[in-house]
DRENTISE-809581 format. One record per residue: residue in one letter; chain; x, y, z of N, C-alpha, C, CB in turn. Coordinates in nm, 2 decimals, decimal comma. Atoms other than C-alpha are relative to their C-alpha. Glycine has a CB too. Layout:
BEGIN
+----+----+--------+--------+--------+--------+--------+--------+--------+--------+--------+--------+--------+--------+
! aa ! ch !     nX !     nY !     nZ !    caX !    caY !    caZ !     cX !     cY !     cZ !    cbX !    cbY !    cbZ !
+----+----+--------+--------+--------+--------+--------+--------+--------+--------+--------+--------+--------+--------+
!  A !  A !      X !      Y !      Z !      X !      Y !      Z !      X !      Y !      Z !      X !      Y !      Z !
...
+----+----+--------+--------+--------+--------+--------+--------+--------+--------+--------+--------+--------+--------+
This chain:
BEGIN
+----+----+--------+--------+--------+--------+--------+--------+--------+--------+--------+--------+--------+--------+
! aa ! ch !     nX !     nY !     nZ !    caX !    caY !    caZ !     cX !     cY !     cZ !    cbX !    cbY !    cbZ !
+----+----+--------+--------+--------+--------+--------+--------+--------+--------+--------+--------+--------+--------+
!  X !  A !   0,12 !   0,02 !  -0,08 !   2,84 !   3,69 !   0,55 !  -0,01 !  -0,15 !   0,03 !  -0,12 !   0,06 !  -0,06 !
!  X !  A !  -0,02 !   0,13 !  -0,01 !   2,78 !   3,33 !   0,48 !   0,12 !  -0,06 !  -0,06 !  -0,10 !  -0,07 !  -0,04 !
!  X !  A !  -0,13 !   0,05 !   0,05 !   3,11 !   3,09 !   0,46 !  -0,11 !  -0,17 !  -0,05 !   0,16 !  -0,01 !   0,16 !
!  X !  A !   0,00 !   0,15 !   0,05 !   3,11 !   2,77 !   0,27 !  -0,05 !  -0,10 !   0,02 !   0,08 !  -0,04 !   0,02 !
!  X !  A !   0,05 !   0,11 !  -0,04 !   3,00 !   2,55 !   0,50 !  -0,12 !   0,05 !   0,03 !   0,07 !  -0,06 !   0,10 !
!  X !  A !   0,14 !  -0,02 !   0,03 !   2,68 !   2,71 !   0,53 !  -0,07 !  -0,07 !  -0,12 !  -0,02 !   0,14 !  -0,02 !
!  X !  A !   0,08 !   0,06 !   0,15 !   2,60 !   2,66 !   0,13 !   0,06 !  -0,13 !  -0,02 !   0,04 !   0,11 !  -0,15 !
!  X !  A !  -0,07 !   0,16 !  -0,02 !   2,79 !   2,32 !   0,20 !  -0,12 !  -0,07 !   0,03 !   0,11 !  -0,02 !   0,14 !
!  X !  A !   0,11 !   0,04 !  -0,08 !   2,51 !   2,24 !   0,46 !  -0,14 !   0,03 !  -0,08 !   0,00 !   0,08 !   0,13 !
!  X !  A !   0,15 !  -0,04 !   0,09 !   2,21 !   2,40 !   0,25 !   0,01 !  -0,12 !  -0,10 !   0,00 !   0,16 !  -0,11 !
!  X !  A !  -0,02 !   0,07 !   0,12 !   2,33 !   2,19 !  -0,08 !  -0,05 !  -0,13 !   0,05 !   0,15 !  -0,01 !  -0,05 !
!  X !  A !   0,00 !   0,14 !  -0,07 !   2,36 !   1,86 !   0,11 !  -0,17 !  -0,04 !   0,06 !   0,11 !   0,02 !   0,16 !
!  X !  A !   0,11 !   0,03 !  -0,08 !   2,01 !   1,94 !   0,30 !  -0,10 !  -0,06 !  -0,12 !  -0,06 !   0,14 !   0,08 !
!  X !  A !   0,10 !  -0,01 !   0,16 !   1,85 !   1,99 !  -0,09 !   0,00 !  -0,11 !  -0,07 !   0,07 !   0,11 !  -0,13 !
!  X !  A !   0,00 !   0,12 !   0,07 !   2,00 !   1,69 !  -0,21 !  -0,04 !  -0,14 !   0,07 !   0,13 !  -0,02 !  -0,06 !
!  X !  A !   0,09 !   0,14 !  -0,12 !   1,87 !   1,48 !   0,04 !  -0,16 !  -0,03 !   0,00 !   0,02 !   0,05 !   0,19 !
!  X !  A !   0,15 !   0,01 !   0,06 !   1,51 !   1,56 !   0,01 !  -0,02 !  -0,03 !  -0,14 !  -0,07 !   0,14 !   0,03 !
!  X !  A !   0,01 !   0,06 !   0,11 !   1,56 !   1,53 !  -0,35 !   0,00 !  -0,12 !  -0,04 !   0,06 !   0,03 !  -0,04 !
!  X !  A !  -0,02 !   0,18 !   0,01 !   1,66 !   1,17 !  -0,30 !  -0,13 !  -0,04 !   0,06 !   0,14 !  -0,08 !   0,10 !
!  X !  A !   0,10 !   0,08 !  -0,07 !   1,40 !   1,11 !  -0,05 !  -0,14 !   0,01 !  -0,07 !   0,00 !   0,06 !   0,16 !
!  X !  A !   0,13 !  -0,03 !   0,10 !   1,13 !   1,26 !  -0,25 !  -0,04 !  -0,09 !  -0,12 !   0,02 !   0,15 !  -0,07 !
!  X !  A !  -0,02 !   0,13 !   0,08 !   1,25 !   1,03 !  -0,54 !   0,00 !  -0,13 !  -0,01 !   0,07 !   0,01 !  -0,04 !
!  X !  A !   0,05 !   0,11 !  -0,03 !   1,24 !   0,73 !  -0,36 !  -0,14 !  -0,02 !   0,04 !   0,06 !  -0,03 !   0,08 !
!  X !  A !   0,08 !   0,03 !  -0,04 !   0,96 !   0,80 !  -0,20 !  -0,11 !   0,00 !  -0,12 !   0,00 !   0,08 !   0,10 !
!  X !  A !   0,08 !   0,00 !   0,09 !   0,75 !   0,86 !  -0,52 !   0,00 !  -0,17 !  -0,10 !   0,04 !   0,13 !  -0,07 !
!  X !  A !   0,02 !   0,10 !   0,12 !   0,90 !   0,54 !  -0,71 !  -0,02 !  -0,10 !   0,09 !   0,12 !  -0,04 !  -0,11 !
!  X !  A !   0,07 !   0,14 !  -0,08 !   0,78 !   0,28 !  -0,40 !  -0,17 !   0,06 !   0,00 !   0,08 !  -0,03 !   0,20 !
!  X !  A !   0,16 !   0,01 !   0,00 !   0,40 !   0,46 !  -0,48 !  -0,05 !  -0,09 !  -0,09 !  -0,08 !   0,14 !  -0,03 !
!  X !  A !   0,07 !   0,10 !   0,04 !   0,16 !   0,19 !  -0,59 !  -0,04 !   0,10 !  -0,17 !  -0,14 !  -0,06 !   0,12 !
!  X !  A !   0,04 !  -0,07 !   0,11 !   0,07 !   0,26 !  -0,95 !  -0,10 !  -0,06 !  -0,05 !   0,08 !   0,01 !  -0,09 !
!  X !  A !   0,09 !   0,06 !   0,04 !  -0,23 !   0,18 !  -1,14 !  -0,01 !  -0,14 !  -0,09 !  -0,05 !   0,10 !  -0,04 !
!  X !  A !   0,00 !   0,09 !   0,16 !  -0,28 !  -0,13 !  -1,39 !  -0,08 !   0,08 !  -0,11 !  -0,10 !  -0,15 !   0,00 !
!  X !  A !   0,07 !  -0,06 !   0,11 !  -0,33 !   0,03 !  -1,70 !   0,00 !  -0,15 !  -0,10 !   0,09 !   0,15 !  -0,07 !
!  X !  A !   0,06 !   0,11 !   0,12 !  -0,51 !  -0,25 !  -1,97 !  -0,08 !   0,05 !  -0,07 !  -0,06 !  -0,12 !   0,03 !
!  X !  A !   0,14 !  -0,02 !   0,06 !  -0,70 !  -0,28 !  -2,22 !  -0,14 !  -0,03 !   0,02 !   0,01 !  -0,06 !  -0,09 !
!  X !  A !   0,18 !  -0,02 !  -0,01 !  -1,08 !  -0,25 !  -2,24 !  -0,02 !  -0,14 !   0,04 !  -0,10 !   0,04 !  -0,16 !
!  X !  A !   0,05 !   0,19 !  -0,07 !  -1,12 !  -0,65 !  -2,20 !   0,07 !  -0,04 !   0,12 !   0,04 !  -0,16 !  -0,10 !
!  X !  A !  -0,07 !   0,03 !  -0,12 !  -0,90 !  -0,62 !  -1,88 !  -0,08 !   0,07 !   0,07 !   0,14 !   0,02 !   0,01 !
!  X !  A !   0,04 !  -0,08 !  -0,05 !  -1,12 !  -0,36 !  -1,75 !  -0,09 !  -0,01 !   0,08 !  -0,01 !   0,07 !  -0,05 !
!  X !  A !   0,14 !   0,05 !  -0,05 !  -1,41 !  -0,49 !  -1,72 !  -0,04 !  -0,14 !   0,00 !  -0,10 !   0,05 !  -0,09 !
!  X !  A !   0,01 !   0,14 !  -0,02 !  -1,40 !  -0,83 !  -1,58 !  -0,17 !  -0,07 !  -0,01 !   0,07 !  -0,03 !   0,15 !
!  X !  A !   0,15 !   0,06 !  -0,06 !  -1,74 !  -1,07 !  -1,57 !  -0,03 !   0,03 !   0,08 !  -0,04 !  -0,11 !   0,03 !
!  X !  A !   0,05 !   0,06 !  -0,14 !  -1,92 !  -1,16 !  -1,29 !   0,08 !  -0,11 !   0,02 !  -0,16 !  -0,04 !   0,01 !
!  X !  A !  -0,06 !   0,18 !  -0,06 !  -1,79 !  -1,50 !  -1,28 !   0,17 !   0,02 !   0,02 !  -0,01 !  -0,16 !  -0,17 !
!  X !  A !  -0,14 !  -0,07 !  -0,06 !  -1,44 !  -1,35 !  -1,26 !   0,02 !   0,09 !   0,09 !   0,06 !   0,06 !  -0,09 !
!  X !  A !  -0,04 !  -0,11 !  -0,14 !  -1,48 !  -1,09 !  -1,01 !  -0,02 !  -0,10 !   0,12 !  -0,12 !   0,17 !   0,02 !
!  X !  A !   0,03 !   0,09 !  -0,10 !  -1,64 !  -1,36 !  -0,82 !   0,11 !  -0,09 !   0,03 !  -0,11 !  -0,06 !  -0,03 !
!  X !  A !  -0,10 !   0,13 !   0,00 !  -1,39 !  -1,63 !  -0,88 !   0,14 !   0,07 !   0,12 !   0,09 !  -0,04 !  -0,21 !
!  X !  A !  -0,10 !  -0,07 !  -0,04 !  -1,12 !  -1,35 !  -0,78 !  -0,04 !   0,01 !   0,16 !   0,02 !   0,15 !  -0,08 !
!  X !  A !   0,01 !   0,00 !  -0,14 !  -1,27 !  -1,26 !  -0,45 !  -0,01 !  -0,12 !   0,08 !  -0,10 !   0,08 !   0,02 !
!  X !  A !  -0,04 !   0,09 !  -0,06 !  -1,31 !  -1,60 !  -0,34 !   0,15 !  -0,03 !  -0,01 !  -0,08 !  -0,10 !  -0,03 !
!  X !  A !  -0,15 !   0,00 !  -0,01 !  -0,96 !  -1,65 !  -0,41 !   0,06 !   0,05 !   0,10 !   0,06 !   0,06 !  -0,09 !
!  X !  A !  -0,05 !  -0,08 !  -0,08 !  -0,88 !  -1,34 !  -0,23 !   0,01 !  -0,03 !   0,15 !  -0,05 !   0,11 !  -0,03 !
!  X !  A !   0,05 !   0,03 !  -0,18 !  -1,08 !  -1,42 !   0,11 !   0,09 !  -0,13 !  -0,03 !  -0,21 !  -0,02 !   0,05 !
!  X !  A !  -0,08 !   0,15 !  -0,04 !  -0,89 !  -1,76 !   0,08 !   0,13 !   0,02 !   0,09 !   0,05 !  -0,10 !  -0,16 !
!  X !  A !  -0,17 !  -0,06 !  -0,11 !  -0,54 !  -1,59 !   0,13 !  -0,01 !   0,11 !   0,11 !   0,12 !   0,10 !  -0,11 !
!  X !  A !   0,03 !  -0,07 !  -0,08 !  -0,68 !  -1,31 !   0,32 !   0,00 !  -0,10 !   0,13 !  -0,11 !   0,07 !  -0,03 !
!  X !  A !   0,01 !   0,10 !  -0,13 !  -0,82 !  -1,59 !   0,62 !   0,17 !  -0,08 !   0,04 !  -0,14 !  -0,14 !  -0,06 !
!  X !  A !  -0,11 !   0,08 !   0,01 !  -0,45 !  -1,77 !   0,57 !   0,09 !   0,12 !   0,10 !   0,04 !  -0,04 !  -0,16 !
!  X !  A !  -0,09 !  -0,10 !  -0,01 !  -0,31 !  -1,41 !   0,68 !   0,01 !  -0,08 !   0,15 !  -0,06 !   0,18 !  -0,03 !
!  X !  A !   0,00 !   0,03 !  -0,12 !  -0,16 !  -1,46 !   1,05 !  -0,10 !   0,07 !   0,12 !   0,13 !   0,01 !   0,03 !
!  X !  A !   0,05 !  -0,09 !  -0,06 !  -0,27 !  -1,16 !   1,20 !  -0,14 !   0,07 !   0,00 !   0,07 !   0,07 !  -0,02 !
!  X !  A !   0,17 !  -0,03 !  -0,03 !  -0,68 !  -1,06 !   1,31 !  -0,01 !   0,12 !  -0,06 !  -0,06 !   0,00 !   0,17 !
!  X !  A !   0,02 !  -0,12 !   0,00 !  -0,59 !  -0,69 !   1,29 !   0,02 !   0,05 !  -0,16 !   0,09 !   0,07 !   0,12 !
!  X !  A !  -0,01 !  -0,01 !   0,11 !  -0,42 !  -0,75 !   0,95 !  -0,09 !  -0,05 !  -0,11 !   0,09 !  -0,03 !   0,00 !
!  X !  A !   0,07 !   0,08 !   0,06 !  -0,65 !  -0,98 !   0,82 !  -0,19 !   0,15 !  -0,05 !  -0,01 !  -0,19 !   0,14 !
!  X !  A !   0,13 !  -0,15 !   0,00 !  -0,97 !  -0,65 !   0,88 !   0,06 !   0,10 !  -0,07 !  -0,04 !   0,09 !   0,17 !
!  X !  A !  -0,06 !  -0,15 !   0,08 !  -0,73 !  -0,39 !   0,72 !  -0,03 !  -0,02 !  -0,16 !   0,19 !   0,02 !   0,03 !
!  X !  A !  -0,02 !   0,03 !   0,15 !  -0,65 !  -0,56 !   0,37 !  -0,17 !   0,00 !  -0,05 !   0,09 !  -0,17 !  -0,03 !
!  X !  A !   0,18 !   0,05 !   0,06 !  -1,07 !  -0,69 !   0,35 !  -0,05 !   0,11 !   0,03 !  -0,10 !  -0,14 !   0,07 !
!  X !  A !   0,07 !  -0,17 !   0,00 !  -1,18 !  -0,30 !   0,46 !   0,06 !   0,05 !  -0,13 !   0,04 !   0,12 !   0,16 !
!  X !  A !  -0,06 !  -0,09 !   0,11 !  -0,94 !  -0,19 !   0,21 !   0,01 !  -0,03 !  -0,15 !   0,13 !   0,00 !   0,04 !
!  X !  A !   0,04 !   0,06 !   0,11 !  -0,94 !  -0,44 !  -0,09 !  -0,15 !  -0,05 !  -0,04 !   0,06 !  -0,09 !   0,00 !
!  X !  A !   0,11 !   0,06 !   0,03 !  -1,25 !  -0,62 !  -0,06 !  -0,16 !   0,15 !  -0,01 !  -0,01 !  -0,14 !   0,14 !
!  X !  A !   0,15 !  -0,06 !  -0,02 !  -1,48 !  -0,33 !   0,07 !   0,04 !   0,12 !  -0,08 !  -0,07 !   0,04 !   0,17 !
!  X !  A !  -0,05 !  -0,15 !   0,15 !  -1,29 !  -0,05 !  -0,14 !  -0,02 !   0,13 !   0,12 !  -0,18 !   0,03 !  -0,20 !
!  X !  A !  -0,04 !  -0,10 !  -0,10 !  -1,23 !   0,14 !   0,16 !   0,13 !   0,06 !  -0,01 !  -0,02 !  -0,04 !   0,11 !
!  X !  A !  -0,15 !   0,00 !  -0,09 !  -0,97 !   0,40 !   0,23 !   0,06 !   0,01 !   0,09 !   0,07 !   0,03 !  -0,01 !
!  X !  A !  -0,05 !   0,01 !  -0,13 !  -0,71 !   0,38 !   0,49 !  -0,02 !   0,11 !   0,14 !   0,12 !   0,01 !  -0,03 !
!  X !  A !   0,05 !  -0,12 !  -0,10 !  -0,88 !   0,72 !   0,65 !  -0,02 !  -0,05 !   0,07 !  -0,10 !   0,08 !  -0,02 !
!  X !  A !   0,15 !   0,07 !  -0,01 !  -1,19 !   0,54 !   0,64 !   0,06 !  -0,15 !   0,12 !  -0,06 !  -0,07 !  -0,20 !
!  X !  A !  -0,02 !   0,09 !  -0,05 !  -1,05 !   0,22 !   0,80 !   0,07 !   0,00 !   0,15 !   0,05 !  -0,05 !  -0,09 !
!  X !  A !  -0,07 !   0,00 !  -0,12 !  -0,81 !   0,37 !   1,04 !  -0,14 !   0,04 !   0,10 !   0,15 !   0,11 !  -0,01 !
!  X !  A !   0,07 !  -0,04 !  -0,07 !  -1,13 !   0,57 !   1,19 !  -0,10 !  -0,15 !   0,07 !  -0,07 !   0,13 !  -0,08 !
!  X !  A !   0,02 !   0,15 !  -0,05 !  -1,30 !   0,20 !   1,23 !   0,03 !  -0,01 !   0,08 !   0,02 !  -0,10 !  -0,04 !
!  X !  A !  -0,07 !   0,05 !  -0,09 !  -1,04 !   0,09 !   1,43 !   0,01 !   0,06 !   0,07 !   0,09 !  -0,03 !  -0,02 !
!  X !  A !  -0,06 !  -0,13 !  -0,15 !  -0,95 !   0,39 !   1,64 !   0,13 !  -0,04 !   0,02 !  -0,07 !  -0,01 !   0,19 !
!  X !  A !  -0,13 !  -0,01 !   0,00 !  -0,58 !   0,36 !   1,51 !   0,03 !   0,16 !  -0,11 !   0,07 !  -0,16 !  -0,06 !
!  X !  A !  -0,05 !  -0,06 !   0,12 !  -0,39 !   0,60 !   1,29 !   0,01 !  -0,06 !  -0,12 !   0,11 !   0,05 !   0,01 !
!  X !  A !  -0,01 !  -0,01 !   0,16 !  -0,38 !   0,63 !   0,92 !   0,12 !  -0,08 !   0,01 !   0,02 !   0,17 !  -0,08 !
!  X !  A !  -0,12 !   0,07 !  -0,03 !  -0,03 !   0,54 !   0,98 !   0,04 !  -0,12 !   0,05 !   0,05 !   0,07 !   0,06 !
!  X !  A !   0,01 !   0,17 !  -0,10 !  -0,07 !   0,23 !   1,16 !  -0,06 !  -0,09 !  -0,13 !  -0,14 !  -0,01 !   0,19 !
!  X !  A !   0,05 !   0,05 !   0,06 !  -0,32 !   0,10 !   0,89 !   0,10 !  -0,01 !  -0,11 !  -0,12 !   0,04 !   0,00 !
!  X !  A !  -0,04 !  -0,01 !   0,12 !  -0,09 !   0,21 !   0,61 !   0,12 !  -0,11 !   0,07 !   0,04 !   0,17 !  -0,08 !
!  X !  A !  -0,13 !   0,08 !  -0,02 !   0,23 !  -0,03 !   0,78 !  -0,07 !  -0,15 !   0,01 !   0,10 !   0,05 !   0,14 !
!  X !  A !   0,06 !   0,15 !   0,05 !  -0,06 !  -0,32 !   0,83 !  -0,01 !  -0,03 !  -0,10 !  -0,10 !  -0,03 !   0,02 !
!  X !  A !   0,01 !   0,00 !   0,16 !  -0,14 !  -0,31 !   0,50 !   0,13 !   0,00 !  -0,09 !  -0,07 !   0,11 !  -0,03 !
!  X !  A !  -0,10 !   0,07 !   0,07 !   0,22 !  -0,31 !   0,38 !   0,06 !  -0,15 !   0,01 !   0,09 !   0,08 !   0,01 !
!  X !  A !  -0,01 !   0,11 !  -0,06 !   0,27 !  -0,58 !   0,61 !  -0,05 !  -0,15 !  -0,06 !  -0,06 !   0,04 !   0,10 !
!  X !  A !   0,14 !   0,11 !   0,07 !  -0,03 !  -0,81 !   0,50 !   0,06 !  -0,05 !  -0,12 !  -0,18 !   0,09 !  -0,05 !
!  X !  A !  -0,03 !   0,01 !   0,16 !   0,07 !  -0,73 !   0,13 !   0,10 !  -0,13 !  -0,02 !   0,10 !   0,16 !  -0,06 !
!  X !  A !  -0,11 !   0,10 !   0,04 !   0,44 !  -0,88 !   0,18 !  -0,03 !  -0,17 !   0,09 !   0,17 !   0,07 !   0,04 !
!  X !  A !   0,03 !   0,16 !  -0,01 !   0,28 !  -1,20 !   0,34 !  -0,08 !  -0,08 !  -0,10 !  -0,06 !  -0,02 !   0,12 !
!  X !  A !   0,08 !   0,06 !   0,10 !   0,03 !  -1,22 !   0,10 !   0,12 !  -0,06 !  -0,12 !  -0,12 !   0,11 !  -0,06 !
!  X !  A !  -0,11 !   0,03 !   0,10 !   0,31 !  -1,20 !  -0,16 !   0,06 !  -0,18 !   0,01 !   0,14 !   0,14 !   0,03 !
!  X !  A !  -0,10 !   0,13 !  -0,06 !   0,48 !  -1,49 !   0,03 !  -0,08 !  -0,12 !  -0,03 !   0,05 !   0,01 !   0,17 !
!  X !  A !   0,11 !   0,11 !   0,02 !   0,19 !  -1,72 !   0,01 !  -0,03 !  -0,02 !  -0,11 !  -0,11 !   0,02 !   0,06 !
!  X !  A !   0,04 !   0,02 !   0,18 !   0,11 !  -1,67 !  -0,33 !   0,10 !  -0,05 !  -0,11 !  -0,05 !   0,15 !  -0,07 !
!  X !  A !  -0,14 !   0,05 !   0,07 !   0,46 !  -1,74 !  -0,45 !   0,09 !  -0,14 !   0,04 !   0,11 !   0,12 !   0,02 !
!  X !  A !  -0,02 !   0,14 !  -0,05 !   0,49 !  -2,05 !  -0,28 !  -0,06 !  -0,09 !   0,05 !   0,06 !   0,00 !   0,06 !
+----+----+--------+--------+--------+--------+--------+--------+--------+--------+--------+--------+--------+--------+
């Protein structure tokens, strides 16, 4: 009934999503896990941090990127939430926001 290259083609299809599934899970963001005195920062440290933050945020190039990260970090919004703001997709917000990240990255490391 079925030859070879059928269960050839199945195998191949299986091990492909398998890969992709497995990449795709080890590029998800993971939590910080700390101890109890990491958890619960001051005031004077959450504060210190967010001025920080808005510092590099305003440095970002981009207007559209610069609203995504501060809806998303600063206001603790999620990307639903943010894309409906905008009147983009989920999908659009989630590639600004990777975007943003690796510039932020870039700025902060140099």
């Amino acid at each position: 009934m079925y030859t070879i290259e059928y269960y050839r083609h199945e195998l191949y299809r299986i091990a492909w999503r398998m890969q992709y599934r497995t990449k795709r899970d080890f590029k998800r963001e993971v939590p910080i896990v700390a101890g109890p005195e990491l958890m619960e920062p001051s005031f004077s440290e959450q504060s210190e941090n967010k001025i920080v933050m808005q510092q590099y945020i305003n440095e970002l190039t981009s207007e559209l990127g610069k609203r995504v990260i501060h809806e998303i970090y600063v206001n603790d919004k999620t990307e639903t939430q943010v894309a409906r703001e905008l009147q983009i997709s989920q999908q659009a917000v989630s590639k600004w926001k990777k975007k943003m990240i690796g510039e932020l990255y870039q700025k902060m490391n140099f």
